[in-house]
C-alpha angles and dihedrals in degrees: 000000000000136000120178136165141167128214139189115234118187096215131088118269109243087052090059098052088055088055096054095040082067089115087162091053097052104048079046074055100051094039089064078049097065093252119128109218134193127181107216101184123104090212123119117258102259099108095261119165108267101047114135146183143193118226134183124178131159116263137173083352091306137099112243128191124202130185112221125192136154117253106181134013120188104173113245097348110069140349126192142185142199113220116197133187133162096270102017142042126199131196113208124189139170126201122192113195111187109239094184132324096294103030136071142186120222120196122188129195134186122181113176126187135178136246096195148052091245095038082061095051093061096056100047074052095060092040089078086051103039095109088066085032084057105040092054088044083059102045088053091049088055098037085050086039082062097045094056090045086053096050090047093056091046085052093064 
């Protein structure tokens, strides 16, 4: 199953990708969120391919746990992650195409498939539902679109 979604960000590209390469901001993020999160890479903290985190966070009324890492790195091009649990992988990837020289455009994609036989039938399950699945996955690109765009304004 797929999600995907571009937004405009009136900002340059290469400011952008520095935003998103913010790996310390967002697990301050997720942990407001409720998500414990736990970088398990002995890298340095330049975004390098390799780097990885545990994360575990309630849903559905159950804890879940996902391995995160990043898979490919093309600065300031592309950036993309493999997510794993026990039942389902995810592949995660942004793309920033310059516009103009102050303006970017950020596609998001998110293709989830599952490892198990019950894994599977979950997402046969949301794939009844994926319009509305969709239609929230592509408020919260565009919410998080503004919110760069926001950090990018109080910058200057």
């Amino acid at each position: 199953m797929k999600f995907s979604s571009r937004e405009d960000i009136e900002a340059p590209q290469e400011r952008v990708f520095e935003l998103l390469c913010d790996f310390e901001a967002a697990e301050r993020s997720a942990t407001r969120r409720g998500v414990d999160v736990r970088r398990t890479d002995a890298l340095p903290d330049d975004p390098a391919v390799g780097m990885s985190w545990d994360a575990a966070f309630w849903m559905r009324g159950r804890k879940r746990k996902l391995d995160l890492q990043l898979a490919e790195l093309d600065h300031p091009n592309a950036m993309t992650f493999n997510a794993s649990s026990s039942n389902i992988f995810g592949v995660f990837s942004i793309e920033l195409v310059p516009l103009s020289r102050k303006r970017t455009r950020m596609a998001v994609a998110l293709e989830v498939s599952p490892k198990t036989l019950s894994a599977r039938l979950l997402i046969q399950s949301l794939r009844v539902a994926k319009s509305s699945l969709t239609k929230r996955y592509k408020l919260r690109i565009a919410e998080y679109a503004r919110q760069l765009e926001k950090s990018l304004l109080e910058a200057t």
